[in-house]
N, C-alpha and C positions, 0 to 999 in steps of 0.2 A: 655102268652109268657114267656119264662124259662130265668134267669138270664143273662146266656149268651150271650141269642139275644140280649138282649137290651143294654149289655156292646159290644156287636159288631156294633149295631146302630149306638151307641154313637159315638165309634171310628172313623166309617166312615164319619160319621159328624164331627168329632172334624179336620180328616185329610182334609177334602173336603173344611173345613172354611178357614185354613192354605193353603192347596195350588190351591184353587180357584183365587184367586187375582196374583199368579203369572203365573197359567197359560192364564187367561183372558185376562193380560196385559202385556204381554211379553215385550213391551218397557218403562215401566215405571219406573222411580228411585223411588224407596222405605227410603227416605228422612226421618231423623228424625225433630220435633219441634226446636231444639235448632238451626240448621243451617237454617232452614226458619226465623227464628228470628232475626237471624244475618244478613243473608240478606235484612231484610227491614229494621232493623235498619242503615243499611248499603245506604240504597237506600234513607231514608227521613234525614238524618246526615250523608253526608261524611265524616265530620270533628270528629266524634264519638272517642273517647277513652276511652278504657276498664278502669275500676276501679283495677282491679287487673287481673295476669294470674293463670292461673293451676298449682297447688307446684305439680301432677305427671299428665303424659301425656300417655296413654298408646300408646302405639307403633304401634297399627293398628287398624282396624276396628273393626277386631275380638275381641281383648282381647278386647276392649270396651262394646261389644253386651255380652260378656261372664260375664262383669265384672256387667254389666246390670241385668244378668237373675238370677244370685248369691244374689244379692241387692231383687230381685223378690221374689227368692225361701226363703231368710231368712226369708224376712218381712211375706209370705204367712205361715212358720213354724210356728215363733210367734202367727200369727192370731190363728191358727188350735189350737195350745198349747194350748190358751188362752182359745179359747172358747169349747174345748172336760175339761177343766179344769173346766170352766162354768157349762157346762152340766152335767159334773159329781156329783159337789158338790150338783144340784136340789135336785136329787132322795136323798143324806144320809142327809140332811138336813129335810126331809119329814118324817124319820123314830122317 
């Protein structure tokens, strides 16, 4: 199988993973952790008050998910940096 196929595989899988679940479940709300959280803590302590609020609030959903996947991509750079830096120094360290 020649390089191509298998990076066309991939893709199709990688899109099928992503939008499997929203075609499957057409009525389902795609909820993140932090607001299930609040709600049960909301549900076992009515009387619940926050320790502190948010010094910035983003303005929508969007810039939140956005501000999310930037947070994502940094940390995933770092990672990559680190360890092609790893990997590199094996092999002259050998010589």
């Amino acid at each position: 199988m020649k390089l191509w196929q298998k990076n066309l595989i991939l893709l199709v899988l990688v899109v099928g993973l992503a939008a499997g679940p929203l075609w499957l479940c057409k009525e389902a709300e795609f909820g993140g952790a932090d607001g299930m959280a609040e709600e049960m803590i909301l549900q076992t302590h009515p009387d619940y008050e926050p320790w502190f609020q948010p010094i910035l609030e983003p303005a929508s959903g969007e810039i939140e998910s956005l501000l999310f996947a930037l947070q994502a991509a940094a940390g995933a750079g770092v990672l990559g940096f680190a360890l092609g830096r790893l990997t590199a120094r094996a092999p002259e360290e050998r010589k």
